[in-house]
N, CA, C and O atoms as CSV, one atom per row, in Angstrom:
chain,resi,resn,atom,element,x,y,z
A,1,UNK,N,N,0.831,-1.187,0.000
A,1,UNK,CA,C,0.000,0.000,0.000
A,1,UNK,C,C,0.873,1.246,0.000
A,1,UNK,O,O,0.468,2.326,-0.431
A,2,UNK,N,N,2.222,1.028,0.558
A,2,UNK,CA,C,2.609,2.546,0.385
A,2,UNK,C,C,3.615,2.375,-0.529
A,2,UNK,O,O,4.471,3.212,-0.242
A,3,UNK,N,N,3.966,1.736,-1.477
A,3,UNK,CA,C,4.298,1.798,-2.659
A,3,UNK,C,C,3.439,2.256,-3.453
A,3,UNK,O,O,3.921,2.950,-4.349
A,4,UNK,N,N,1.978,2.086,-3.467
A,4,UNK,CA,C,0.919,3.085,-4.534
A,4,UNK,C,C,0.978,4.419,-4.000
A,4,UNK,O,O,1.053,5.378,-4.768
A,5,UNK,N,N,0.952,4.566,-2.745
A,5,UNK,CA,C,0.570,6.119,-2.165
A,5,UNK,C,C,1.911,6.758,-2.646
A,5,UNK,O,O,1.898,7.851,-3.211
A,6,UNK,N,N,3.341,5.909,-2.366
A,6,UNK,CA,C,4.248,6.724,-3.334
A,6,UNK,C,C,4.287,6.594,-4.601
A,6,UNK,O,O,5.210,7.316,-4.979
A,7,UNK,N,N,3.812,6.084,-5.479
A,7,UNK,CA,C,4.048,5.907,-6.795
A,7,UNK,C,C,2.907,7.613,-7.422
A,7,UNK,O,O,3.168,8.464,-8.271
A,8,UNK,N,N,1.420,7.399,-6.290
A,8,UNK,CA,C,0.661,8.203,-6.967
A,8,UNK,C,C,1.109,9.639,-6.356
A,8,UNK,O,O,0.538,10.642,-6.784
A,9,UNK,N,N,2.042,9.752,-5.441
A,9,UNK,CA,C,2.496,11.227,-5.200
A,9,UNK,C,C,3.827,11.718,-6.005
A,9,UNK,O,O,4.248,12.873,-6.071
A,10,UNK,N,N,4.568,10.152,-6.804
A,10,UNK,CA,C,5.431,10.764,-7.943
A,10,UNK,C,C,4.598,11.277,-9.176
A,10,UNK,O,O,4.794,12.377,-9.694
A,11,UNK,N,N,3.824,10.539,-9.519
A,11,UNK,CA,C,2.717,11.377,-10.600
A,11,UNK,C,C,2.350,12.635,-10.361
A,11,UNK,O,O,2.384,13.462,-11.272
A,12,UNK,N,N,1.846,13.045,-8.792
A,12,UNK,CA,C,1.080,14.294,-9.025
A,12,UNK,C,C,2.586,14.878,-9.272
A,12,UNK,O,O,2.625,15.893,-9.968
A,13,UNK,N,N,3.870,14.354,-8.777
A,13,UNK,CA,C,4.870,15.649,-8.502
A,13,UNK,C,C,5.067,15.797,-10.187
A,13,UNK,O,O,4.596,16.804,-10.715
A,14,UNK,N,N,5.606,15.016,-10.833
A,14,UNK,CA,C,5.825,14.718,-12.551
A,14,UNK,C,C,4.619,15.874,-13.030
A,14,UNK,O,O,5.041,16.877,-13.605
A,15,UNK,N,N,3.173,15.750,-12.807
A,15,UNK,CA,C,2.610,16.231,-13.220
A,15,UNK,C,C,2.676,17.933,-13.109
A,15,UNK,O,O,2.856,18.737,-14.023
A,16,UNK,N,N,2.452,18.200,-11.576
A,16,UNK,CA,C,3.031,19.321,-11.255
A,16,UNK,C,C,4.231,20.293,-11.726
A,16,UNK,O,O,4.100,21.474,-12.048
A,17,UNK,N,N,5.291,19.632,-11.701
A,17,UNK,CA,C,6.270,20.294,-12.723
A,17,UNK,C,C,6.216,20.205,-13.797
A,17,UNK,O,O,7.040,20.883,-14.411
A,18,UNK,N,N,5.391,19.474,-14.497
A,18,UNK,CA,C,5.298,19.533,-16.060
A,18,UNK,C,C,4.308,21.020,-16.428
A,18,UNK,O,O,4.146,21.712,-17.433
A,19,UNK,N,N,3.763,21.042,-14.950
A,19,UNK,CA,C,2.764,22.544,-15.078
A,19,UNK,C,C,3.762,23.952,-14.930
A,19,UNK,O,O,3.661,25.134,-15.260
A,20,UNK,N,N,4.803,23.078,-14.220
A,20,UNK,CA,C,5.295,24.989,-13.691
A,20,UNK,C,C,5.815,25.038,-15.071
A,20,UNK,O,O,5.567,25.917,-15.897
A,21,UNK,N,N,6.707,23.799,-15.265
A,21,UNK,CA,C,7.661,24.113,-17.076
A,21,UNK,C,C,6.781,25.174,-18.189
A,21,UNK,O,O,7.099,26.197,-18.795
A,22,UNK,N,N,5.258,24.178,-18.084
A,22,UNK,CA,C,4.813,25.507,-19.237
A,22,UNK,C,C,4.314,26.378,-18.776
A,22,UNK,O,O,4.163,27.137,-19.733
A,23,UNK,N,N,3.741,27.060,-17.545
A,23,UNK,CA,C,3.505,28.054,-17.419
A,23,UNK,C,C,4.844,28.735,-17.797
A,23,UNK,O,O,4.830,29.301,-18.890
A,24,UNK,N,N,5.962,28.781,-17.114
A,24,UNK,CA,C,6.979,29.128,-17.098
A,24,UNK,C,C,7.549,29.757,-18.382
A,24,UNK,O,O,8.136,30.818,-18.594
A,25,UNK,N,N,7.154,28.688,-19.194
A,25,UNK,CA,C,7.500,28.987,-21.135
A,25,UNK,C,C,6.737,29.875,-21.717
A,25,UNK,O,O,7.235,30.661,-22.524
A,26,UNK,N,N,4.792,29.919,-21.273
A,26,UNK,CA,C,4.131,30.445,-21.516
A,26,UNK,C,C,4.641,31.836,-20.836
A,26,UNK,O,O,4.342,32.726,-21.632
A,27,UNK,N,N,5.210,32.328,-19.830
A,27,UNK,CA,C,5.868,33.397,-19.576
A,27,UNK,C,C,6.922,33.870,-20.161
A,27,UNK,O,O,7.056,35.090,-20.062
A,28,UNK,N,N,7.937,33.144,-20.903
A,28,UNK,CA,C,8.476,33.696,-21.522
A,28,UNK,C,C,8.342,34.278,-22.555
A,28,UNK,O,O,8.943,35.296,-22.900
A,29,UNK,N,N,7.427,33.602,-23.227
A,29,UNK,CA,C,6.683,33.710,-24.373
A,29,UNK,C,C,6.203,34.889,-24.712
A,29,UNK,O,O,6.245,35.442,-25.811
A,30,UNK,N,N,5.597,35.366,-23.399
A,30,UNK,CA,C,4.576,36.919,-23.293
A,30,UNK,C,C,5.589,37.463,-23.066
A,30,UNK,O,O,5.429,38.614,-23.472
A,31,UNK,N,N,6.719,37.344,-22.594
A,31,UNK,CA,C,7.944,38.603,-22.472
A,31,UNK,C,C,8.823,38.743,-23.427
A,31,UNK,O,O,9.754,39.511,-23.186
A,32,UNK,N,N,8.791,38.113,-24.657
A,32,UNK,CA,C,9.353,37.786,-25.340
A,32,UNK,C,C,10.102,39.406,-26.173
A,32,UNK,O,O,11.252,39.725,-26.474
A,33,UNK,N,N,8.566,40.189,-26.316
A,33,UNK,CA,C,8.471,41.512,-27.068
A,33,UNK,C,C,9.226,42.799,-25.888
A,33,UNK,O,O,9.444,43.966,-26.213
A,34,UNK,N,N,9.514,42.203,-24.534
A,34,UNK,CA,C,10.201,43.089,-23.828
A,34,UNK,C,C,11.623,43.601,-24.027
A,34,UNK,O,O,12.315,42.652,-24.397
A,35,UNK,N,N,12.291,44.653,-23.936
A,35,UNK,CA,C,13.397,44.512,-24.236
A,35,UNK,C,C,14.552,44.939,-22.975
A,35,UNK,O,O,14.245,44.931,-21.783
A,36,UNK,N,N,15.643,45.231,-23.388
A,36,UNK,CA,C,16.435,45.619,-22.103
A,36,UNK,C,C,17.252,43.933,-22.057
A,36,UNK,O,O,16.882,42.833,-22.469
A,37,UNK,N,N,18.571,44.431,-21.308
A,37,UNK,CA,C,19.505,43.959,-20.957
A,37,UNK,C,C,19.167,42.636,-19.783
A,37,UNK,O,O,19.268,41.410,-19.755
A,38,UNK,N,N,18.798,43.533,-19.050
A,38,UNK,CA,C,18.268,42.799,-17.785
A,38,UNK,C,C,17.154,41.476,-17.885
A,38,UNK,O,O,17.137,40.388,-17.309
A,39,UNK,N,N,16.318,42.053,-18.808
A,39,UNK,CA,C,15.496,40.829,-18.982
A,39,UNK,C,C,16.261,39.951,-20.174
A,39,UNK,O,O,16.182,38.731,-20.028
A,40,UNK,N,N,16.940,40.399,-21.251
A,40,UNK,CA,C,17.514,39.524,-22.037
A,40,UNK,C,C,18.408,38.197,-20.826
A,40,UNK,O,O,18.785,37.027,-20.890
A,41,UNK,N,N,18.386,39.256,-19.881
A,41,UNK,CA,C,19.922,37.836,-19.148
A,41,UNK,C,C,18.723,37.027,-18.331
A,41,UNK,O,O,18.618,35.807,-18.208
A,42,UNK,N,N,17.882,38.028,-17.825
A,42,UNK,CA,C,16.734,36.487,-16.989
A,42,UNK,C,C,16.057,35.663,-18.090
A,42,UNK,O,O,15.567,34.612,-17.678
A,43,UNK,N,N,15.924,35.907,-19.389
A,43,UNK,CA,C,15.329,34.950,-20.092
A,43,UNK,C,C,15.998,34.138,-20.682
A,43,UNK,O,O,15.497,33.112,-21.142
A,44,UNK,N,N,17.451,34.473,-20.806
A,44,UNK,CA,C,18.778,33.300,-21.261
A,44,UNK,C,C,18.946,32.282,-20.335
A,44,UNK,O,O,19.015,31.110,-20.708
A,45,UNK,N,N,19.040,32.693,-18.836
A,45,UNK,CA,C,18.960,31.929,-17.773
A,45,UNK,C,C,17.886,31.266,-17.337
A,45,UNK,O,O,17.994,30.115,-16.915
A,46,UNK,N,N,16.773,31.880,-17.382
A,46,UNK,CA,C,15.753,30.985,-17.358
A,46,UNK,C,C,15.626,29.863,-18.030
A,46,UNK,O,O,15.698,28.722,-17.573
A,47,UNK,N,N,15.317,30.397,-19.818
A,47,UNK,CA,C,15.675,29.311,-20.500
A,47,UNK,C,C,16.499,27.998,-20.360
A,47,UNK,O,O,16.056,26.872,-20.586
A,48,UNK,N,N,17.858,28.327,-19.924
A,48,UNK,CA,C,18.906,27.367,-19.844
A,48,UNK,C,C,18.215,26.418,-18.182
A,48,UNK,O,O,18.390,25.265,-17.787
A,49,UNK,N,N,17.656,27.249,-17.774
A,49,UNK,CA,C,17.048,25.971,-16.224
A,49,UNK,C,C,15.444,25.574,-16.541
A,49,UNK,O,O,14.948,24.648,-15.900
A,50,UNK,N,N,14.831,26.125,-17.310
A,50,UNK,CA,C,13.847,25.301,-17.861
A,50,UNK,C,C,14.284,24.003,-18.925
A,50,UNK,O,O,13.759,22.890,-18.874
A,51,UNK,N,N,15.217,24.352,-19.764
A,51,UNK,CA,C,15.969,23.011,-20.260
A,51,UNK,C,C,16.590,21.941,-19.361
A,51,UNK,O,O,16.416,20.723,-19.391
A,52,UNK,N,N,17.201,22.532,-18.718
A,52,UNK,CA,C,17.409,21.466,-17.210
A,52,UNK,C,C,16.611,20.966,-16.429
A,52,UNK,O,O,17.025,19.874,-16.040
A,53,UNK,N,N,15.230,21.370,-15.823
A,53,UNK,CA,C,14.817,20.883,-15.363
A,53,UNK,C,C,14.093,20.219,-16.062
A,53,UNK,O,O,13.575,19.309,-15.415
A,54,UNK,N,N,13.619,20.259,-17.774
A,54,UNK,CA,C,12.833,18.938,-18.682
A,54,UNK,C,C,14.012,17.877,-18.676
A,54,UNK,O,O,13.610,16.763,-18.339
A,55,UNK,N,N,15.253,17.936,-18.939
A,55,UNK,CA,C,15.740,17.049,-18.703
A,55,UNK,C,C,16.289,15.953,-17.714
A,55,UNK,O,O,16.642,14.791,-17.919
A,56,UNK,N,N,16.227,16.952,-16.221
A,56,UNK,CA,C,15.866,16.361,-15.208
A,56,UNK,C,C,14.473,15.605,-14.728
A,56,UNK,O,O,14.432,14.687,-13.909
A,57,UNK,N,N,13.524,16.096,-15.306
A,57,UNK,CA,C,12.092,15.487,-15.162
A,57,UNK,C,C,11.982,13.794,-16.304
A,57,UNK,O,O,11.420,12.720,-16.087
A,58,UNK,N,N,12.799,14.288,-17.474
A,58,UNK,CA,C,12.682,13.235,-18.111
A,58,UNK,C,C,13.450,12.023,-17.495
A,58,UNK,O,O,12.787,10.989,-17.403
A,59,UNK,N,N,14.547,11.990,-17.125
A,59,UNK,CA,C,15.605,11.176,-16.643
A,59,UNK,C,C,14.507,10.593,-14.769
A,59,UNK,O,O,14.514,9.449,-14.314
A,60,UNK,N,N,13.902,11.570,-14.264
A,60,UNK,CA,C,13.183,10.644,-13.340
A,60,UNK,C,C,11.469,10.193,-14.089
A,60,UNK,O,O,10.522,10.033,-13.319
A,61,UNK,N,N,11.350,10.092,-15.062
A,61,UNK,CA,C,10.293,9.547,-15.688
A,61,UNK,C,C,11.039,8.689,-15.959
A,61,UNK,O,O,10.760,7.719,-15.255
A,62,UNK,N,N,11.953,8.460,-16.675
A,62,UNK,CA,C,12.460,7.262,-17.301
A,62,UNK,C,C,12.677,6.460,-16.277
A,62,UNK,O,O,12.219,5.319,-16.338
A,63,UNK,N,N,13.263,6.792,-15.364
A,63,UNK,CA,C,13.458,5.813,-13.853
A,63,UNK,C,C,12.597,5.032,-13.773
A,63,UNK,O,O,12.546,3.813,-13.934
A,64,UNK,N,N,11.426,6.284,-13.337
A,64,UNK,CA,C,10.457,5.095,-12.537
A,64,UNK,C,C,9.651,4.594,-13.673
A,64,UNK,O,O,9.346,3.466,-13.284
A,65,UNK,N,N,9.071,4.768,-14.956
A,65,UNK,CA,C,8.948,3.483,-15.831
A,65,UNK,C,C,9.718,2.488,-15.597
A,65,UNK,O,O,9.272,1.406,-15.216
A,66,UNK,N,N,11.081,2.736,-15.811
A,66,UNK,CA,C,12.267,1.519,-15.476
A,66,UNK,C,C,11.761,0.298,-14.379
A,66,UNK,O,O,11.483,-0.891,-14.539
A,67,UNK,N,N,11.782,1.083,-13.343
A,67,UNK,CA,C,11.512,0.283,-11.741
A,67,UNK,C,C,9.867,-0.093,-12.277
A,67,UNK,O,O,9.734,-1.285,-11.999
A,68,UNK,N,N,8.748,0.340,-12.832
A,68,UNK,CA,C,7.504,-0.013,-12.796
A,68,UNK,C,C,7.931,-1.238,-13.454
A,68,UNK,O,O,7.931,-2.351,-12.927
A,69,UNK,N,N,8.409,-0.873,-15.017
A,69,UNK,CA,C,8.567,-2.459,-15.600
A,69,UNK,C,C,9.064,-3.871,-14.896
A,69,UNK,O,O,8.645,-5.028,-14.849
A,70,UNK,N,N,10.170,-3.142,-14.385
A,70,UNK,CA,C,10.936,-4.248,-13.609
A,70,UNK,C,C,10.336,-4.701,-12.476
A,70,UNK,O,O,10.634,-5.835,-12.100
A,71,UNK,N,N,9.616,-4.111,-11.901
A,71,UNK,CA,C,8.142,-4.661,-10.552
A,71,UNK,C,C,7.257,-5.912,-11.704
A,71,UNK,O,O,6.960,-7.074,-11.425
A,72,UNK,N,N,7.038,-5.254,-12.854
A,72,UNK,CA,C,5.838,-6.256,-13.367
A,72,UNK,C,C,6.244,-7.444,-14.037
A,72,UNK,O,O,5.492,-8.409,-14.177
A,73,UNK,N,N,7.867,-7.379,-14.615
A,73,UNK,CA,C,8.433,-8.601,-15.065
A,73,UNK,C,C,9.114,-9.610,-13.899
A,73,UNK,O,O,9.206,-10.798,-14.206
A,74,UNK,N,N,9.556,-9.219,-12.680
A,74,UNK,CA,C,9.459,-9.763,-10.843
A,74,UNK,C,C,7.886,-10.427,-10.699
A,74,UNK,O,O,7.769,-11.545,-10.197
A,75,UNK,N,N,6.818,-9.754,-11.118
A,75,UNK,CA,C,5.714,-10.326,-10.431
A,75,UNK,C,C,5.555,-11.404,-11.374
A,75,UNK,O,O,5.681,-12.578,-11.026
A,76,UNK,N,N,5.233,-10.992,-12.768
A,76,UNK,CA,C,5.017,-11.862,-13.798
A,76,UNK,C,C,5.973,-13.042,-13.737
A,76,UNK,O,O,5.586,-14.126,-14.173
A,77,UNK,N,N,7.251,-12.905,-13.203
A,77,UNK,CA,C,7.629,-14.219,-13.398
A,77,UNK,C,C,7.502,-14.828,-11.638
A,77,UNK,O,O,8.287,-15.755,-11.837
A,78,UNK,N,N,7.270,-14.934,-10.716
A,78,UNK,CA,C,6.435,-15.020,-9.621
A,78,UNK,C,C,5.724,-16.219,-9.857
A,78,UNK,O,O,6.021,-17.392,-9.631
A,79,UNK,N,N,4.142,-15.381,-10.649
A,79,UNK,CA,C,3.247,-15.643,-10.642
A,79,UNK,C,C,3.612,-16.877,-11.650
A,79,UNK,O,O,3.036,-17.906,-11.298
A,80,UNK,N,N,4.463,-17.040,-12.872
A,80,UNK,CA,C,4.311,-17.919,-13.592
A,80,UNK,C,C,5.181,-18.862,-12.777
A,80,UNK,O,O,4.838,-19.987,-13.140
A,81,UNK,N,N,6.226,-18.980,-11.770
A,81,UNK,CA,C,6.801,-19.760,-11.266
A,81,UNK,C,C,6.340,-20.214,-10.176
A,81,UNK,O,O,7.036,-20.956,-9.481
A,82,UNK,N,N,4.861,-19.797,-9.752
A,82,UNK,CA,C,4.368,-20.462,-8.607
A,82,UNK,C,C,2.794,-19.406,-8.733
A,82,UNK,O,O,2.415,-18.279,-8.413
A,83,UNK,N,N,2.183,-20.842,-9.523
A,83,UNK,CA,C,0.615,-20.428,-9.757
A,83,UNK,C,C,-0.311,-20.427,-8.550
A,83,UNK,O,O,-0.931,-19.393,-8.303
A,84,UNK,N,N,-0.461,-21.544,-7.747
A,84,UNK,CA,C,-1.136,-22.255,-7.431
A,84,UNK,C,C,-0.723,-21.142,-6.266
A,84,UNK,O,O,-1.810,-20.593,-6.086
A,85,UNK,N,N,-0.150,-20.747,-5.722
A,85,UNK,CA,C,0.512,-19.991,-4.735
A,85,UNK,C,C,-0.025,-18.147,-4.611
A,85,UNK,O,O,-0.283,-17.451,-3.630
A,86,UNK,N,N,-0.021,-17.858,-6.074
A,86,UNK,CA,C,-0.203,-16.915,-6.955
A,86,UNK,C,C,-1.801,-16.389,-6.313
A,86,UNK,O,O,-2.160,-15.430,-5.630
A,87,UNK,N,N,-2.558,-17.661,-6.981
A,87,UNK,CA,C,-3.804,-17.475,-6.787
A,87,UNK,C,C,-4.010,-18.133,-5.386
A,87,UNK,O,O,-4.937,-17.404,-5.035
A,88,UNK,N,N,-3.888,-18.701,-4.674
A,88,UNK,CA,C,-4.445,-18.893,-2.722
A,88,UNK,C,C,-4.055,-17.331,-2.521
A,88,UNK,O,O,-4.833,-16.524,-2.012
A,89,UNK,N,N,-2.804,-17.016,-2.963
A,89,UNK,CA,C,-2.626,-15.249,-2.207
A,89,UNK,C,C,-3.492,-14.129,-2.451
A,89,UNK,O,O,-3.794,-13.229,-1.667
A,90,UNK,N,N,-3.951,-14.351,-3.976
A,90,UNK,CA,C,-4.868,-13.104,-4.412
A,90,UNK,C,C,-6.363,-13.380,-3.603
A,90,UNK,O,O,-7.187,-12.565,-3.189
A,91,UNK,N,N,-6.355,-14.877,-3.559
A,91,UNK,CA,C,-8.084,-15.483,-2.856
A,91,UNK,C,C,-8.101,-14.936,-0.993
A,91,UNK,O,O,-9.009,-14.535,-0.266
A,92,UNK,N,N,-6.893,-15.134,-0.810
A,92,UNK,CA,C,-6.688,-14.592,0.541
A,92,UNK,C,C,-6.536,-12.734,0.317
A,92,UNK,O,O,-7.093,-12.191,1.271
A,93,UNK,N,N,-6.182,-12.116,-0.273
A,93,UNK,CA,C,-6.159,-11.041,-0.245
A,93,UNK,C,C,-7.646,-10.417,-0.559
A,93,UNK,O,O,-8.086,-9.586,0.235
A,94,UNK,N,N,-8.439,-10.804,-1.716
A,94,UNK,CA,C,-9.792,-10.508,-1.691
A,94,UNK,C,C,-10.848,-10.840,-0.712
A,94,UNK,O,O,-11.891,-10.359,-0.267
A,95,UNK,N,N,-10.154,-11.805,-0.591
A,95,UNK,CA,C,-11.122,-12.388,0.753
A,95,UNK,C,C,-11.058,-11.385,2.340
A,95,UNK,O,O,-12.116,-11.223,2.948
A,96,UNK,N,N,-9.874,-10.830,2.838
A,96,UNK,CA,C,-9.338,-10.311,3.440
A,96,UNK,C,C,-10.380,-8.446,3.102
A,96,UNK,O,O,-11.195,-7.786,3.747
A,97,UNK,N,N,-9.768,-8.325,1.912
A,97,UNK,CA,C,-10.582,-7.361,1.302
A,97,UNK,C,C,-12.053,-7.222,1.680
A,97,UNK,O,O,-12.492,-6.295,2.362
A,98,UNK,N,N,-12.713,-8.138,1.222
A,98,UNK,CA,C,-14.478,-8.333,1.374
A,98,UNK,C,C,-14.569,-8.186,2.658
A,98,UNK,O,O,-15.318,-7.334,3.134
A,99,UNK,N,N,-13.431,-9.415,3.811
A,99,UNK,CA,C,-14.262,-8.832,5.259
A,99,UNK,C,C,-14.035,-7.448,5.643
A,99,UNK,O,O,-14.690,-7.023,6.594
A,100,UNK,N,N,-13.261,-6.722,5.092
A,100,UNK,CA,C,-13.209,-5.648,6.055
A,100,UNK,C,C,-14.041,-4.372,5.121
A,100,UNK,O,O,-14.269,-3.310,5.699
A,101,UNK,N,N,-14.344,-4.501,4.091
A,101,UNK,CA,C,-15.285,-3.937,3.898
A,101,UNK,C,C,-16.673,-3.856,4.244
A,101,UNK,O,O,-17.275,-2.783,4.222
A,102,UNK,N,N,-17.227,-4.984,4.574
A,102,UNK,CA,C,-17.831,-5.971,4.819
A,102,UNK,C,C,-18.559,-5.448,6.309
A,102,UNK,O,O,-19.738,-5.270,6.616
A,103,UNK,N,N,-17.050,-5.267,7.204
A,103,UNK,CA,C,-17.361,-4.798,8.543
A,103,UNK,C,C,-17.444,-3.062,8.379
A,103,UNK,O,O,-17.803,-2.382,9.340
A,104,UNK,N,N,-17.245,-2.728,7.673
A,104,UNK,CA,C,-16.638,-1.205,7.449
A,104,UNK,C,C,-19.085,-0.856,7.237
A,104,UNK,O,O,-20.072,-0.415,7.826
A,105,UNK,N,N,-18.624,-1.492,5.992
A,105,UNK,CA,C,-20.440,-1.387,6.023
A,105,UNK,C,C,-21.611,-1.296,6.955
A,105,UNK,O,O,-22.390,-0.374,7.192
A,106,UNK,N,N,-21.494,-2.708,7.486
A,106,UNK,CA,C,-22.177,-3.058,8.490
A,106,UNK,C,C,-22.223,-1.740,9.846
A,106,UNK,O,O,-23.270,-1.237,10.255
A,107,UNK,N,N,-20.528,-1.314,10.460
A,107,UNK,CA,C,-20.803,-0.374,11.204
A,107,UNK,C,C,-20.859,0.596,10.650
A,107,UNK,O,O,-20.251,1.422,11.332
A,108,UNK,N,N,-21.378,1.205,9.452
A,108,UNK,CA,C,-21.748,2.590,9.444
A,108,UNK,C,C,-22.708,2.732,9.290
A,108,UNK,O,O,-23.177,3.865,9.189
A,109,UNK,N,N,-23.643,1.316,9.177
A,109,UNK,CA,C,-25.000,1.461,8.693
A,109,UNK,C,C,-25.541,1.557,10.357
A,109,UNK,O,O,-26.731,1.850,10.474
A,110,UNK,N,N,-24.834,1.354,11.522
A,110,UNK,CA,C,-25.252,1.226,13.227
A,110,UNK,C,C,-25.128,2.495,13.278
A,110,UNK,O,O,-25.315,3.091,14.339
């Protein structure tokens, strides 16, 4: 369980910075027609750390695809090297599942 709760708080973060990147661009964009010295050097620099940080964002996307695949070719071969095992665990885990929903129901309906 807290391998999903971290997996789904690397998404929002991935997602999140994929928001500041384009706002960020979309700001440059509108400043584009500004002129002066000063902003020429914050938009060279900017630029150059908005390129860094897509390429830093890409390199931890690629990661954790990496590690996701490699979780599902670990399970997949698991599951094909011990079926019977495979499935008592998932029957015990749903099962496990149902009662406590089960009870979760029951007392909220008291």
């Amino acid at each position: 369980m807290n391998a999903i709760l971290k997996s789904n708080d690397k998404d929002r973060l991935v997602n999140d910075v994929h928001a500041v990147l384009a706002d960020a661009e979309e700001l440059m964009g509108a400043t584009a027609s500004q002129g002066g010295e000063k902003i020429a050097a914050i938009r060279a620099k900017m630029g150059a750390r908005l390129a860094d940080a897509k390429g830093k964002l890409q390199d931890v996307e690629r990661e954790v695809m990496d590690k996701a695949k490699a979780a599902a070719k670990a399970t997949d071969a698991y599951v094909q090297g011990n079926p019977w095992q495979s499935v008592l665990i998932a029957g015990g885990v749903g099962f496990a599942l149902g009662f406590i929903v089960h009870r979760l129901v029951a007392t909220s309906k008291s």
